[in-house]
C-alpha positions as CSV (number, residue, x, y, z in Angstrom):
1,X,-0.5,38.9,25.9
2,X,-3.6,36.6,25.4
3,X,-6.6,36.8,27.6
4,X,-7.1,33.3,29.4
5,X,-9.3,30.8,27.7
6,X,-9.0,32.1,24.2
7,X,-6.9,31.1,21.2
8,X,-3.9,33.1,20.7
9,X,-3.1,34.9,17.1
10,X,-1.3,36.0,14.4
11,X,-1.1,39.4,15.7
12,X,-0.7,38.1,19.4
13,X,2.5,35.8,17.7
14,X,3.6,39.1,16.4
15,X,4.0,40.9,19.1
16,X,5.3,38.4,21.6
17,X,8.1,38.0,18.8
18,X,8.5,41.9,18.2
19,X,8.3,41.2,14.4
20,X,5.3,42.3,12.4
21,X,2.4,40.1,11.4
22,X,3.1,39.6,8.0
23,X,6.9,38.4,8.9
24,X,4.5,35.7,11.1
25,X,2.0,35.1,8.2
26,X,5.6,34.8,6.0
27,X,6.8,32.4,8.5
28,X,3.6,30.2,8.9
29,X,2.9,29.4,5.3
30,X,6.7,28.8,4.7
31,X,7.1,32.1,2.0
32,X,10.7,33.3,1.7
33,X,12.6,36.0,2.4
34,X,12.7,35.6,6.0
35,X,15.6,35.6,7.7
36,X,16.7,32.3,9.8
37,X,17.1,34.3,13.1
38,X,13.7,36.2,12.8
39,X,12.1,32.7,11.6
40,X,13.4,30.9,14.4
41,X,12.6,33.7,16.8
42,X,8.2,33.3,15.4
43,X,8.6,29.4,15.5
44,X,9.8,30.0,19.5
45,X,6.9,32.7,20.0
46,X,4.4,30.1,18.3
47,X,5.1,26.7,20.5
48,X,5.3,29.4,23.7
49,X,1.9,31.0,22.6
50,X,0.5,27.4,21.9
51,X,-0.6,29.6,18.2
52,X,-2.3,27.1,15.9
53,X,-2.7,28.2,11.9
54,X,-6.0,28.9,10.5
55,X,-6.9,26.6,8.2
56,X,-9.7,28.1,7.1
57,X,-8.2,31.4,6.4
58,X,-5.7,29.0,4.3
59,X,-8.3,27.5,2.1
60,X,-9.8,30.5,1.3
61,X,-6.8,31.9,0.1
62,X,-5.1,28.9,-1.8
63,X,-8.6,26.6,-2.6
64,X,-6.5,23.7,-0.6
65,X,-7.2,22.3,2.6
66,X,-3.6,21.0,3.4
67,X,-5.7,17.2,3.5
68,X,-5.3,14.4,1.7
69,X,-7.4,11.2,1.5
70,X,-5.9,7.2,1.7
71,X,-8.5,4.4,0.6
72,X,-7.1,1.1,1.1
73,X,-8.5,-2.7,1.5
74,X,-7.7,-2.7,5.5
75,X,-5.6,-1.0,7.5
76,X,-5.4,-3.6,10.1
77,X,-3.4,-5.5,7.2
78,X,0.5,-5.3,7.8
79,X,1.2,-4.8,4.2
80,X,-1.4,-1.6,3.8
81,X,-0.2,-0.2,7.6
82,X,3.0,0.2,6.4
83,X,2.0,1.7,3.3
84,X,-0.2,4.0,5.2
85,X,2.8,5.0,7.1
86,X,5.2,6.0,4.2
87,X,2.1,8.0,2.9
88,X,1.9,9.7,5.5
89,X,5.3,10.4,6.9
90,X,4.9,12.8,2.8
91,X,2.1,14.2,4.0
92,X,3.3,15.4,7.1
93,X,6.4,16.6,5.3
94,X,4.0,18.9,3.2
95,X,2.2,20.4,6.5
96,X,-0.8,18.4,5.5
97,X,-3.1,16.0,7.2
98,X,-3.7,12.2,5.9
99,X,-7.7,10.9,6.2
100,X,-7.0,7.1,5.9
101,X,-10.3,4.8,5.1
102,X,-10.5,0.8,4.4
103,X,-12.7,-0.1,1.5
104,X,-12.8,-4.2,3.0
105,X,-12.6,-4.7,-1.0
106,X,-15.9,-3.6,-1.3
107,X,-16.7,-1.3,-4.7
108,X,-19.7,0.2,-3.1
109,X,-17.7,1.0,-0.1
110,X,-14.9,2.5,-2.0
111,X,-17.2,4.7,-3.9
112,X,-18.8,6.0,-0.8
113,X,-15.4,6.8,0.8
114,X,-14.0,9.0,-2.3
115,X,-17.1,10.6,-2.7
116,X,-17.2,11.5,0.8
117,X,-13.4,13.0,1.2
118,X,-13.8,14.8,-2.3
119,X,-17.3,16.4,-0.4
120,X,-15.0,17.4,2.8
121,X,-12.2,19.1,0.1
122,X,-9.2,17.1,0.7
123,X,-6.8,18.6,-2.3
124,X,-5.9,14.4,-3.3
125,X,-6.3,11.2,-3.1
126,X,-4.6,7.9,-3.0
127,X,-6.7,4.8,-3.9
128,X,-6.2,1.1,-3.7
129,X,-8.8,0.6,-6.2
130,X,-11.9,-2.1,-5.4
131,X,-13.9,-0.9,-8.1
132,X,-13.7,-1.9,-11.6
133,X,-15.1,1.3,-12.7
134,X,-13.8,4.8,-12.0
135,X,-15.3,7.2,-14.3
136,X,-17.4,8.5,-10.8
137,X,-14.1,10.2,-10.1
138,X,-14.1,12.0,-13.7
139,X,-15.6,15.2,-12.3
140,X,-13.7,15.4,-9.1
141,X,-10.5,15.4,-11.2
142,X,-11.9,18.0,-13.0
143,X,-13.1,19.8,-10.2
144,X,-9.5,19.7,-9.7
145,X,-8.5,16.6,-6.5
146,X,-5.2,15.0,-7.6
147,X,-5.6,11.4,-8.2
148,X,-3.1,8.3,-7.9
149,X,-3.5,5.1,-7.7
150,X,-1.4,2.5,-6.0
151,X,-1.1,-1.3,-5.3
152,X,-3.5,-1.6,-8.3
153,X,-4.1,0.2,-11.2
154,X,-7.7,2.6,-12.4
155,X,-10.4,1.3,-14.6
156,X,-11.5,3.2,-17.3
157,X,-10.1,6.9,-16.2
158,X,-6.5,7.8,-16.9
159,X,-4.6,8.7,-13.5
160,X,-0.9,9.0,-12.0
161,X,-0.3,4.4,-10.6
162,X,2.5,3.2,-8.9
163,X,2.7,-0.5,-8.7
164,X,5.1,-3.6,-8.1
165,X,5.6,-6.3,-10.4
166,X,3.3,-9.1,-9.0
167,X,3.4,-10.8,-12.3
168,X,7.6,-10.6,-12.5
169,X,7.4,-11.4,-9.1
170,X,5.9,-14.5,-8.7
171,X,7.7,-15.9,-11.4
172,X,10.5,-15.4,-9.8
173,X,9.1,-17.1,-6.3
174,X,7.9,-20.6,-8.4
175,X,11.2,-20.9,-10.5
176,X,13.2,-20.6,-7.7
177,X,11.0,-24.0,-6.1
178,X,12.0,-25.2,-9.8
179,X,15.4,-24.5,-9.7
180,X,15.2,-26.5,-6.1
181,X,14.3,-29.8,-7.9
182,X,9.9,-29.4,-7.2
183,X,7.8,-30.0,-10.2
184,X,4.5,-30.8,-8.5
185,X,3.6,-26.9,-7.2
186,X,0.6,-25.9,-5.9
187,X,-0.8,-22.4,-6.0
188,X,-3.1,-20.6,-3.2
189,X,-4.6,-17.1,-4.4
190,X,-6.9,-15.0,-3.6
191,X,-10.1,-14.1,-5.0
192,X,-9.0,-13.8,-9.4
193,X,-10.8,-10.9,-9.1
194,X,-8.6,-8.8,-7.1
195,X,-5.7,-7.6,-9.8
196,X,-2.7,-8.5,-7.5
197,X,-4.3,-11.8,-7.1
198,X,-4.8,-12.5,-11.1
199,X,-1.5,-11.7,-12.1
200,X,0.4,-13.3,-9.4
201,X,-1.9,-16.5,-10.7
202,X,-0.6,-15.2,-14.2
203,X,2.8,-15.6,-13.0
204,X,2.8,-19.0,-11.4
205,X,1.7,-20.2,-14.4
206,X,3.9,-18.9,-16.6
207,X,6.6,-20.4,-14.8
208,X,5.6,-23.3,-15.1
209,X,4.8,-23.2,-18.7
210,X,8.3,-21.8,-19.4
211,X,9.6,-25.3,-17.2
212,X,7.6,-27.3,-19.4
213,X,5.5,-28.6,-16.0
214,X,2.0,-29.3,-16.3
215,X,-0.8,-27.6,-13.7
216,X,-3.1,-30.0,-12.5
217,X,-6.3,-28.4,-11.4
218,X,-6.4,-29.8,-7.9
219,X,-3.1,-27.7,-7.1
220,X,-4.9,-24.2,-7.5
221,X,-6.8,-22.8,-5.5
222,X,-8.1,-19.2,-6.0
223,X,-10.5,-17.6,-3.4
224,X,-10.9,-15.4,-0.6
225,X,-8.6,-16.9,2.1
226,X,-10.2,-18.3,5.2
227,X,-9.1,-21.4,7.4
228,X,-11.5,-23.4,6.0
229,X,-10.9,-22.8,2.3
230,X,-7.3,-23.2,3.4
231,X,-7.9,-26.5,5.0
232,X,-10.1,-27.7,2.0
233,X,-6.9,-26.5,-0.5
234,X,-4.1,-28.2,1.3
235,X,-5.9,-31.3,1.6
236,X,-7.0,-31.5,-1.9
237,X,-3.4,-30.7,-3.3
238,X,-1.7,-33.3,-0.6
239,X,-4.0,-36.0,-1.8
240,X,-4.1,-39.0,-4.8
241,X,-1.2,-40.3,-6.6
242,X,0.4,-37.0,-7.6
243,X,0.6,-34.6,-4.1
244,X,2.6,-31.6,-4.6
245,X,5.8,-30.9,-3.0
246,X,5.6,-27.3,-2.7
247,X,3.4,-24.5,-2.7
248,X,3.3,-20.8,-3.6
249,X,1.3,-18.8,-1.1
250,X,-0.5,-15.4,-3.3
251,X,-0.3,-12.9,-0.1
252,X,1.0,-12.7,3.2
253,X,-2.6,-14.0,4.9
254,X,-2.7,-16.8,3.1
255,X,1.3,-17.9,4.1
256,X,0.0,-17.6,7.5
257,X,-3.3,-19.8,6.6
258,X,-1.2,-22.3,5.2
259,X,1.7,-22.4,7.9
260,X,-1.1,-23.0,10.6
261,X,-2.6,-25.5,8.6
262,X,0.5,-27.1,7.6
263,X,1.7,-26.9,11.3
264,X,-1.3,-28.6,12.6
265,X,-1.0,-31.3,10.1
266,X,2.8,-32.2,10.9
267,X,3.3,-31.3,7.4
268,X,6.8,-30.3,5.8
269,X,6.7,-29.0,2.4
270,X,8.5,-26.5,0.6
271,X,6.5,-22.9,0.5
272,X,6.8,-19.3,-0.7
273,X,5.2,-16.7,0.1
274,X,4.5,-13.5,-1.7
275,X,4.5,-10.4,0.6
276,X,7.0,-10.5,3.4
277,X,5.7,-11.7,7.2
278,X,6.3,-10.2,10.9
279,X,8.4,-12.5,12.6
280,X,9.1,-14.4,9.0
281,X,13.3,-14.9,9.8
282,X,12.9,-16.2,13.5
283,X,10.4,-19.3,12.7
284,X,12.3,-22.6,11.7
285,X,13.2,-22.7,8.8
286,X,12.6,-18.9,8.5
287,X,10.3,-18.1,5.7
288,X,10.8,-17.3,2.2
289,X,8.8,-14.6,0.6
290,X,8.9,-12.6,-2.4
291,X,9.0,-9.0,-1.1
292,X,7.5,-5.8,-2.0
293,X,9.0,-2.6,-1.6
294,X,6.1,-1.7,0.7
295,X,7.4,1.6,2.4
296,X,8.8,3.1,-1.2
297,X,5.3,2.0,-3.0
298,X,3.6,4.5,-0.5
299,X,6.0,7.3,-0.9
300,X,6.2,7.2,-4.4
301,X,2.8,7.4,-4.7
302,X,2.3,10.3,-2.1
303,X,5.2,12.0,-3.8
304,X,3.3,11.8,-7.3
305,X,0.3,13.5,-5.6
306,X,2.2,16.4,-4.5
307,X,3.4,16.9,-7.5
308,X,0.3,17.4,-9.2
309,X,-1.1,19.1,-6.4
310,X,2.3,21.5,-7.1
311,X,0.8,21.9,-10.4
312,X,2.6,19.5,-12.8
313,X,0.4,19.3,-15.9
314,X,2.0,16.1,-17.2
315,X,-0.1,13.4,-18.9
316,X,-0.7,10.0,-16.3
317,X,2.4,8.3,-15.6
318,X,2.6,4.6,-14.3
319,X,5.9,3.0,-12.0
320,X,6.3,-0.4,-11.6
321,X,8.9,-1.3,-8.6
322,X,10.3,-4.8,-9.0
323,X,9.9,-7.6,-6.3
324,X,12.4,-9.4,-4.8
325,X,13.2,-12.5,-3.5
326,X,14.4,-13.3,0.1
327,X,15.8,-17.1,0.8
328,X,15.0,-18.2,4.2
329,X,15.1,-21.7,4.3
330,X,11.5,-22.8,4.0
331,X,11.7,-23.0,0.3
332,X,15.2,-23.8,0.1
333,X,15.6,-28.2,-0.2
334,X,14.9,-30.7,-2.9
335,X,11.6,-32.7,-2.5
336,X,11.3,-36.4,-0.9
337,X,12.3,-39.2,-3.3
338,X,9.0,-40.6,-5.1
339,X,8.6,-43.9,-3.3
């Protein structure tokens, strides 16, 4: 029996499952030879006793901390919330604890946030890498945190990356406005020097090039979205003797951007979007979007941490998930007739 107020023990789990304390111990840091009915008989004991592990007494032991650190761009973005969600749902499978910060794109920022997880001893971490420079993580990964990278991948270090094929992928979004009869396209990015934003720009134009359709220079637009560079875009591309018919959005803010603007406007044109959209199916006509594989970009990459934090000595290894379109019906009709 515990006395009121403090926190109960191994040794008080013990004896309120008659078992001994290193069965417990056994139990709690999931070793084997335990039998199921004796395990199940401490796990009962352990939510009755309210018994919570010590951690401390863990990382002494093993050197880990059952942690693990997230830096992405902004977790208030749908794309990285879900990714922060299939990250997580790993760790939590691993017993272990997920410290999620946002780097708002911001090299300094990112720095700053993997320094200061490495300093509390989180055993990994998962990066959606600002920087363009990465060697200050060198002597962590010595020191022995697990790296990966995700979304993006390192500069200048060698680490574990998971990432989809933007390039592949937005390809396949402008051909299939080409294969719908539009040769005027326009293309709204996002600042060329994000990496997802340079080789979706890649892409675009490499469809086109492989169409045999010129680019004119007033249909590209590549810049941190806002409503007014939005505004600013749209009207530049809809304008003069040559207005384009459709338009590829680079990322689900700016589809958004652009369907406000293009709403307000009582404008129709043809649009795809890369990264799917909440809500995308129900508008009219539902949107069309080249998708990531959001939840399994996360999982794979949480899954390649634990492995190295398991201790696989492997050189760096780099995945690349494909993308895939989704026709909805906003990309999905010829253009108007020139006049």
């Amino acid at each position: 029996m515990t006395t009121h107020g403090t926190r109960p023990t191994m040794r008080d789990v013990a004896r309120h499952a008659n078992v001994a304390t290193k069965t417990v111990s056994r139990v709690v840091n999931d070793e084997p030879n335990v039998r199921p009915q004796t395990a199940a008989r401490v796990q009962r004991a352990i939510i009755e006793l309210g018994y919570l592990r010590n951690d401390s007494a863990r990382v002494l032991r093993r050197g880990q901390t059952a942690s693990i650190g997230l830096i992405l761009e902004n977790i208030g973005d749908p794309f990285y919330a879900a990714l922060s969600r299939a990250v997580e749902d790993v760790a939590a499978s691993h017993d272990t604890l997920l410290i999620t910060g946002s780097s708002d794109e911001d090299p300094d920022r990112e720095r700053t946030l993997a320094l200061a997880f490495c300093a509390r001893r989180v055993d990994g971490l998962i990066i959606i890498p600002a920087a363009h420079d990465h060697t200050y993580l060198q002597q962590e990964m010595a020191a022995g945190c697990a790296l990966v990278f995700a979304d993006r991948p390192p500069r200048l270090i060698g680490a574990d990356t998971v990432l989809t094929d933007n390039r592949g992928g937005a390809m396949t979004g402008v051909a299939h406005l080409i294969g719908n009869g539009h040769r005027r396209i326009g293309f709204i990015g996002d600042d060329p020097r994000i990496y997802t934003a340079a080789e979706r720009y890649q892409g675009y134009c490499e469809a086109m090039a492989a169409a045999g359709l010129r680019v004119a220079s007033s249909w590209v637009t590549r810049t941190a979205p806002s409503r007014q560079t939005m505004s600013e875009a749209l009207r530049r591309m809809l304008a003069g003797s040559t207005p384009v018919t459709a338009v590829f959005c680079g990322n689900n803010r700016i589809t958004v951007l652009a369907l406000r603007e293009l709403r307000t406007a009582r404008i129709s044109i043809a649009l795809v979007g890369f990264d799917d959209l909440e809500l995308a199916d129900l508008l009219e006509p539902g949107i069309t979007v080249v998708a990531q594989h959001t939840g399994e970009l996360g999982r794979i990459a949480a899954d390649m941490l634990f492995r190295r934090l398991g201790g696989y000595p492997g050189p760096p290894e780099r995945v690349v998930l494909p993308a895939t379109l989704v026709p909805r019906g906003s990309a999905e009709f010829p253009p108007p007739a020139d006049p």
